[in-house]
LOSEVO-230757 format. One record per atom (N, C-alpha, C, O, CB): x, y, z. Coordinates in steps of 0.001 Angstrom, whole numbers, plus 524288, in hexadecimal, padded with zeros to 5 digits. Last residue first. Glycine has a CB too. Layout:
REM LOSEVO-230757
XYZ
...
END
This chain:
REM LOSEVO-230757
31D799AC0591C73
3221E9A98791E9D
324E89AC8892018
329149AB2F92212
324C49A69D91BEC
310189AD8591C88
314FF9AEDB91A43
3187B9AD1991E63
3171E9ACA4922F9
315AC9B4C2918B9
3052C9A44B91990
307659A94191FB0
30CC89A88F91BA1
30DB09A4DD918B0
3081E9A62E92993
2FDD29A54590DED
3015C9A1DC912B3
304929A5BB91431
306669A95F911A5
3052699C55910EE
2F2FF9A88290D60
2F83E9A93F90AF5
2FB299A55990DD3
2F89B9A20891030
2FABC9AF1290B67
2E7BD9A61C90793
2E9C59A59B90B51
2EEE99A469909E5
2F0329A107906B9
2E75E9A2AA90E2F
2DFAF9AF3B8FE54
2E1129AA228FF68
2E4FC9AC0B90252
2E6AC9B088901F7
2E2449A62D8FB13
2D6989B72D9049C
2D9619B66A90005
2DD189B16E9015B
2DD199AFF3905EF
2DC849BBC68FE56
2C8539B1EC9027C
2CBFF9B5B790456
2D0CD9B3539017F
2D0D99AFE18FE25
2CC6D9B64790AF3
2BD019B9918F9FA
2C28B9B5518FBA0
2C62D9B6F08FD3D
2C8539BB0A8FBF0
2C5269B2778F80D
2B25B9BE3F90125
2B7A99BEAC8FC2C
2BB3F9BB228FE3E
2BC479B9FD902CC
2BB3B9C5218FB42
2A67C9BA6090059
2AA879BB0F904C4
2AF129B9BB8FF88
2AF4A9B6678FC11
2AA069B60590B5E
29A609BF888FBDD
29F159BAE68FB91
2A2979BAEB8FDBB
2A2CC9BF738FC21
2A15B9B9EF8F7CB
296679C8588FC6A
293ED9C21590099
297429BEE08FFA6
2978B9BAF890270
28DD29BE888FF30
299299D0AA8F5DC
298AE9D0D88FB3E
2976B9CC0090010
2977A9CC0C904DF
295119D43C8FB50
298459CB978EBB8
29E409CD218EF2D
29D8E9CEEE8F4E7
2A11C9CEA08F821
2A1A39D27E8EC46
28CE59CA1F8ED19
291479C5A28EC45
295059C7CB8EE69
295F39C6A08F2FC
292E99C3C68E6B9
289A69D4798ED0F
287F29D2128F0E6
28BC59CBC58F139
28CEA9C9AC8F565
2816B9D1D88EFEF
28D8C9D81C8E518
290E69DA288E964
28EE89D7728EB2C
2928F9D4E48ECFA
291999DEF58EB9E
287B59D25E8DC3B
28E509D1CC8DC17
290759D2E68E2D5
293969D01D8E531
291749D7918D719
27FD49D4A38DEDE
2809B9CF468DE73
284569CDE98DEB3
285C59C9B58E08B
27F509CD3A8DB3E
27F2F9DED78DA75
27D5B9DDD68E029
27F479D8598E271
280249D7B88E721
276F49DDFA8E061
281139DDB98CFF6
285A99E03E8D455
285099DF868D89E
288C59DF4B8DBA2
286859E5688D4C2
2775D9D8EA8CD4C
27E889D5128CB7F
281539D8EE8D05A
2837F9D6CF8D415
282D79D6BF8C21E
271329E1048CF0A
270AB9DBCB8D059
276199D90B8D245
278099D7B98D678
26E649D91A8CB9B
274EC9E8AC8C849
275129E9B38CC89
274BF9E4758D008
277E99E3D78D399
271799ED658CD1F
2725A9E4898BE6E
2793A9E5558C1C0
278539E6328C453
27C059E46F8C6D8
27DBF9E8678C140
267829E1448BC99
26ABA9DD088BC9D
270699DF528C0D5
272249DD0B8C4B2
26C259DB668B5A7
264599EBD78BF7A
264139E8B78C205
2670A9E59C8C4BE
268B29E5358C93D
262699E7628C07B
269769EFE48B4E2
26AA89F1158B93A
268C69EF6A8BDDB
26B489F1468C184
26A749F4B58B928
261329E9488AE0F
268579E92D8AD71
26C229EB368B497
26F6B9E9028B754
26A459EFFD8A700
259199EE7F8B00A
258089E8768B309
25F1C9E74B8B244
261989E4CD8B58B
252639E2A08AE98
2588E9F87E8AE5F
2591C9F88C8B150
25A989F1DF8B39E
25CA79F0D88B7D7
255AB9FBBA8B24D
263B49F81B8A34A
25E0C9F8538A56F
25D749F7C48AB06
261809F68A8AD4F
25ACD9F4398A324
26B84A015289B38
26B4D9FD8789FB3
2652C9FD328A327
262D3A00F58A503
2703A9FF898A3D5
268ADA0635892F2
26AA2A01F68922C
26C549FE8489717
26E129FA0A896E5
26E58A030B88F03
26AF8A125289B2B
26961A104B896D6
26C96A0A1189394
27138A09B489258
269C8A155A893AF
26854A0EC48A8B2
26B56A0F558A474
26A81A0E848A000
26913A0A0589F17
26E64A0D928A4BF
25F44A09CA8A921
2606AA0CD48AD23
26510A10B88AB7D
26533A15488ACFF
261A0A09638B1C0
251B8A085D8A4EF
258EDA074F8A2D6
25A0FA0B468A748
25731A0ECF8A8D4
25BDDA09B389ACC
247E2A089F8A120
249BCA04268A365
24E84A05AA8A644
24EF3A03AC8AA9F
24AA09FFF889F87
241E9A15388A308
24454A11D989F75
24985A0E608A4F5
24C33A0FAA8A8BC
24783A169089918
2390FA15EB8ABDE
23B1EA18268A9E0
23E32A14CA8A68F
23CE5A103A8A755
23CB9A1B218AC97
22986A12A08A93F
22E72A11108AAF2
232A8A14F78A82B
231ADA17198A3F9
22F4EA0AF58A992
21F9BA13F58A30E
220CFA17118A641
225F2A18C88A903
2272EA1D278AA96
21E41A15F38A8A6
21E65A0B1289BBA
22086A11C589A46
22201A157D89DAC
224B9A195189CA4
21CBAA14F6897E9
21B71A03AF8A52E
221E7A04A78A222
22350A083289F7E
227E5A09A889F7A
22396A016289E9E
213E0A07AB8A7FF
2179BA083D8AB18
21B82A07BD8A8CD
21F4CA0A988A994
21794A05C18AEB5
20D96A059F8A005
20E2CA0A9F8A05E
21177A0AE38A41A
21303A0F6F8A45A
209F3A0D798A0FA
20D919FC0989E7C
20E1C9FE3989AC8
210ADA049C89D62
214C3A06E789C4C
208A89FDA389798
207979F8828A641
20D869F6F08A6DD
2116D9F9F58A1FD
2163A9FA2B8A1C0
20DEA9EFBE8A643
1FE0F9FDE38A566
1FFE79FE088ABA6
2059E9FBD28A8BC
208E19FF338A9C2
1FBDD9F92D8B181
1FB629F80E89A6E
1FC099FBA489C61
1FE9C9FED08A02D
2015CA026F89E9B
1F9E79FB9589C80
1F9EC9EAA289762
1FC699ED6D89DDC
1FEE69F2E189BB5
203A99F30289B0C
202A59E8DC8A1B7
1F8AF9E4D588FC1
1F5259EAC4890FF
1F7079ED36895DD
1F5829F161897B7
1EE429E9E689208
200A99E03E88A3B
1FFFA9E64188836
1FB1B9E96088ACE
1F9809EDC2889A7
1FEF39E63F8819E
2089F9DB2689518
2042F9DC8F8920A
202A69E10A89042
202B79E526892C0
200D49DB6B893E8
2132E9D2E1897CE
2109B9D9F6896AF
20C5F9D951892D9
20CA89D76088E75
215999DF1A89366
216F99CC1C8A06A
2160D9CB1689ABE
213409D0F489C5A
211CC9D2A98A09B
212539C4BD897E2
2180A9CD0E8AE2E
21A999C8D18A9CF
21B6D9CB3D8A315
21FCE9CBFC8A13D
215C69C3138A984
2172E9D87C8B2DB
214849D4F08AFED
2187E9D0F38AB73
21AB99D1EA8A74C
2103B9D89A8AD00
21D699E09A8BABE
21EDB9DEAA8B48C
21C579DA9E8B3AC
21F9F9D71C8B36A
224869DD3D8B319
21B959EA4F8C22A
2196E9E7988C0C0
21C219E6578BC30
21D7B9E9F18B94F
2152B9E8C48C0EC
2288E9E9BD8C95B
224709EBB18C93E
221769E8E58C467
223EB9E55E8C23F
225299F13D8C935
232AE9E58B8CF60
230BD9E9C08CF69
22BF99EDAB8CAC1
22C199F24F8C982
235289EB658D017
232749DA818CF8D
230C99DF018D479
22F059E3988D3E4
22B749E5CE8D63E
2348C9E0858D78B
236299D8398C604
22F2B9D48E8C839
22FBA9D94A8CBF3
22C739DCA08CAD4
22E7E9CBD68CC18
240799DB078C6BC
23BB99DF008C0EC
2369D9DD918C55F
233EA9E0E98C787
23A649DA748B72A
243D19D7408D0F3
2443B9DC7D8D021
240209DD7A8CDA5
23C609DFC78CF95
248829DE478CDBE
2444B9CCE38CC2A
240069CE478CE79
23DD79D3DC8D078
239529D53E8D15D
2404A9CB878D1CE
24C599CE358C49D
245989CB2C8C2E6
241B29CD798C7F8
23D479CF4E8C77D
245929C21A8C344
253639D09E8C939
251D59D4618C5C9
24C349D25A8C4F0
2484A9D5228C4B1
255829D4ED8C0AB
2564B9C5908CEF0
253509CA008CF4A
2521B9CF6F8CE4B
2503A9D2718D18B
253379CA168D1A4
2581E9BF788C5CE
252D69BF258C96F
251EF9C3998CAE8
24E259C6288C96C
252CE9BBE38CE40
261409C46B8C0C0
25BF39C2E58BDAC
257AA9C2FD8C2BB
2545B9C6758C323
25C5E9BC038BA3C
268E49C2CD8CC27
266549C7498C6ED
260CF9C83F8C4E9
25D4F9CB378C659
268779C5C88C1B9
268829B8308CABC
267A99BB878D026
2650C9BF688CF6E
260929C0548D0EC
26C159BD888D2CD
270D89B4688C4FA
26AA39B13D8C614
267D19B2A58C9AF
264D69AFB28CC0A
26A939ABCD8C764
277A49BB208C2A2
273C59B9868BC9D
26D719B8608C079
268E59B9D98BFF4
276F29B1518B7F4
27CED9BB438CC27
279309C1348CA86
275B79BF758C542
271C99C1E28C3E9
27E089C79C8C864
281049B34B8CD63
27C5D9B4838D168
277FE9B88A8CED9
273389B91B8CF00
27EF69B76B8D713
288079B2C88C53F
2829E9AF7A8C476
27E9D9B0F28C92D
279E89B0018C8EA
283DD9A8888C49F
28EAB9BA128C811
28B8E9BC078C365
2874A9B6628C2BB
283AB9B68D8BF92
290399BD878BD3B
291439B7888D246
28ECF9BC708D07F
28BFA9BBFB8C955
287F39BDB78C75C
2944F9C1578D11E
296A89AE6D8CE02
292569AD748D0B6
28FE59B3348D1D7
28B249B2BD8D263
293B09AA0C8D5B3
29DCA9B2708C9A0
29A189AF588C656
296229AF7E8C95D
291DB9B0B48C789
29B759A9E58C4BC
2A5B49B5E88D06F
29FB29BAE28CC3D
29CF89B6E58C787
29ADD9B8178C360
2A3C09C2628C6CE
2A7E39AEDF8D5B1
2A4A29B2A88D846
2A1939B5CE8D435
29D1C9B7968D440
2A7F29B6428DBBD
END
């Protein structure tokens, strides 16, 4: 079970953090030194880190993996417990 959590969340993760950054707002492939307009929005931004040394795309990633985790322990049906034999 937490293999398969931890490979859902490798190949699950990545995507969509990818599309999260593409959504939420302009990022041009490759940066050019005359885009101005992109220049000045990033001085503008508050600093990356939500925690110092933790970024925001880090905290993503866990929040991701945890969502992935409960939504697994919640859809998998728990084992039941093995069958005793009736007492004598």
């Amino acid at each position: 079970m937490v293999f398969t959590i931890v490979v859902a969340a490798y190949v699950a993760v990545p995507q969509v953090v990818r599309f999260v950054d593409a959504v939420r707002g302009y990022d041009p492939a490759f940066y050019e030194p005359k885009d101005f307009e992109r220049q000045a929005w990033l001085k503008r931004q508050v600093a990356s880190t939500v925690i110092p040394g933790l970024s925001w795309e880090i905290m993503i990633d866990i929040i991701l993996f945890l969502l992935v985790a409960v939504v697994w322990l919640t859809f998998v049906p728990a084992r039941s417990p093995g069958r005793h034999p009736p007492p004598r």
